[in-house]
N, C-alpha and C positions, 0 to 999 in steps of 0.2 A: 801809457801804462802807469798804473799806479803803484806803489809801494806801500808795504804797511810794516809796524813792526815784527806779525809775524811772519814776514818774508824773510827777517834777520834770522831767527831761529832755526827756521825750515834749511839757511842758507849751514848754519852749522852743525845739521845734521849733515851735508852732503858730506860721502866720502872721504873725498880729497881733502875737504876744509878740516874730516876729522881727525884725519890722516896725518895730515903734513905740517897743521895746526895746534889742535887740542891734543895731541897724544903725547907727542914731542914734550910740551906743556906739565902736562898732566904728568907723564915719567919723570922727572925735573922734582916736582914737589915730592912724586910719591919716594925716591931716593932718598931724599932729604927728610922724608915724613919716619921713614923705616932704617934709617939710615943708625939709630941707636938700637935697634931690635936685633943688629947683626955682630952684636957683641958677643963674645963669651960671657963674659960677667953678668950681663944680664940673661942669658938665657940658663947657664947653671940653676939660678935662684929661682926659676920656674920648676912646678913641681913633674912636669911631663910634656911630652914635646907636643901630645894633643892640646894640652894647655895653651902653649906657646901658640899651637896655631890657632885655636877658638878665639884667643886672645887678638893676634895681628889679624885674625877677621874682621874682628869686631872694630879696629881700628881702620882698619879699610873701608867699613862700614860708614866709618865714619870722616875718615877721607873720602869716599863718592859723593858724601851727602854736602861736603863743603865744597867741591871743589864742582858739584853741581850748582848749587849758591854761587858760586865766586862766575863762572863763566855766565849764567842768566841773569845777575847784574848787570855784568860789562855790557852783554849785548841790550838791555834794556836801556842802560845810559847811554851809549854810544849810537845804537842804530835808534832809538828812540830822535838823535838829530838829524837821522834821514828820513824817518818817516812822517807821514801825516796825521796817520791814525792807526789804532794796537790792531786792527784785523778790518777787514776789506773786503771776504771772499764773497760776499754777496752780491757784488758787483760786476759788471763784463767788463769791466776796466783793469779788472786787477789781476795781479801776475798767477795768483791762482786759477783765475780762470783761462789765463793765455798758454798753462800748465798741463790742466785738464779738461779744457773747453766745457765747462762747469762752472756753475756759481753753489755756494752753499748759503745757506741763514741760519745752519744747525749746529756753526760751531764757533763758541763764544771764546774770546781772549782769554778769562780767569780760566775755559775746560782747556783750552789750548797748552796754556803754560803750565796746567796740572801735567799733561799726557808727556808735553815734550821735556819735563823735570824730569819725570818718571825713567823715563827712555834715557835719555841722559845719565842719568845713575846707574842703570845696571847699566850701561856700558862702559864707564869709569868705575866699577864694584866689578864686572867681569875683569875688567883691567889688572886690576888691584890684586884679586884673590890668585890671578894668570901669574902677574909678576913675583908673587908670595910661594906660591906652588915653583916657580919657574928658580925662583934663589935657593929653594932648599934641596930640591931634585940635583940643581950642576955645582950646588957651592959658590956661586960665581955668578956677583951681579952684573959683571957684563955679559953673561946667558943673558941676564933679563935683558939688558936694552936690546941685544940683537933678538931677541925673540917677539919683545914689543914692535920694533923696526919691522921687523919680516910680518907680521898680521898686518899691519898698515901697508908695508908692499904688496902685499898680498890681496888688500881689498880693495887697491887701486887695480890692480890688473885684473880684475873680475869682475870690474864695476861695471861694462858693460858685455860679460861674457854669462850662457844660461844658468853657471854653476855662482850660487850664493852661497857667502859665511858672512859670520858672527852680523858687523855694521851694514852691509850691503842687504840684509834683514831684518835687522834692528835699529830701526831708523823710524824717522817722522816724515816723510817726505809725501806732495801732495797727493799723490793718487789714495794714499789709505786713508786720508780724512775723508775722501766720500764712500769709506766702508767704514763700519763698527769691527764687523768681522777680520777684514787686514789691520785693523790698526789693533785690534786684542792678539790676533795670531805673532804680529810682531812683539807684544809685550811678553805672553807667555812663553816664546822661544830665549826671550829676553832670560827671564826667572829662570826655565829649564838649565838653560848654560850656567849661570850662577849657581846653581842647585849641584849642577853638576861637578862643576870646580871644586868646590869645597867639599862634597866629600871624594872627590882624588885626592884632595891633599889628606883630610881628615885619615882618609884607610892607608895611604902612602908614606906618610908623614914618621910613622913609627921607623921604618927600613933606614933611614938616613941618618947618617952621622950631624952632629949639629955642626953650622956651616961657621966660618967666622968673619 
């Protein structure tokens, strides 16, 4: 069986890797990203608390979009030394097809690493806007960690039961590269939740005391 480098990506879509890996990860920075935002001083000198939150949107925004960068480097550089070649599925050798006893030729490296960026982002932007909504709701950023904790516990023990949420549907994994339709229905569930987040906190946001 062969390996390609998108075997590495597909590999940090799975669950557990996102789970027990990239979240853990990702809450780390995003503390440390937000971590001046939970001032009083700074937040007095915002003109409204919708402000405040359009604003640590837009930063989260922009924390997804880095921290999306930052992890499809590493796997680029690093599993790039285990691999042979960027994609492979065209082959009966290769792990996509020992996957879905399927080969493809429809799906190029440069559409590959468009879709799985994409995916990638709203789930570290889902994250973001979760943990943003999640500190102003309890006051209290250890709600967020336990709250980020518990969705990743949460999606490990469903990972193979018929009830889905959030990453156990919003994911890259092979069976939906030989659909258009699963691999769209996974992105726009994606958006939806993001969509949805932001305006709970957006309509929520006024009821709360600001946190410090």
């Amino acid at each position: 069986m062969n390996y390609c480098l998108a075997d590495c990506y597909i590999a940090m879509h799975e669950v557990w890797v996102f789970g027990v890996l990239v979240i853990p990860v990702t809450l780390l920075f995003l503390l440390h990203f937000f971590s001046a935002q939970g001032r009083t001083c700074s937040l007095i000198r915002e003109e409204s608390r919708r402000m405040i939150w359009r604003k640590q949107g837009y930063k989260g925004f922009l924390f997804s979009v880095m921290m999306t960068f930052y992890f499809h480097t590493c796997i680029f550089l690093f599993g790039g030394l285990a691999s042979k070649s960027y994609i492979n599925w065209s082959s009966t050798s290769s792990l996509f097809f020992y996957k879905t006893e399927c080969s493809t030729s429809m799906v190029c490296f440069p559409l590959f690493l468009a879709v799985s960026s994409a995916i990638v982002f709203l789930k570290l932007f889902m994250i973001s806007l979760a943990a943003i909504f999640a500190v102003w709701a309890a006051k209290n950023k250890e709600i967020m960690i336990m709250f980020i904790i518990t969705l990743a516990g949460a999606e490990l023990f469903l990972q193979e039961k018929p009830v889905r949420l959030f990453f156990n549907i919003l994911n890259a994994s092979y069976d939906k590269w030989l659909s258009v339709w699963k691999m769209a229905e996974s992105i726009i569930y994606g958006i939806v939740l993001c969509i949805l987040i932001w305006y709970m906190g957006k309509s929520n946001i006024t009821r709360k005391d600001f946190f410090l």
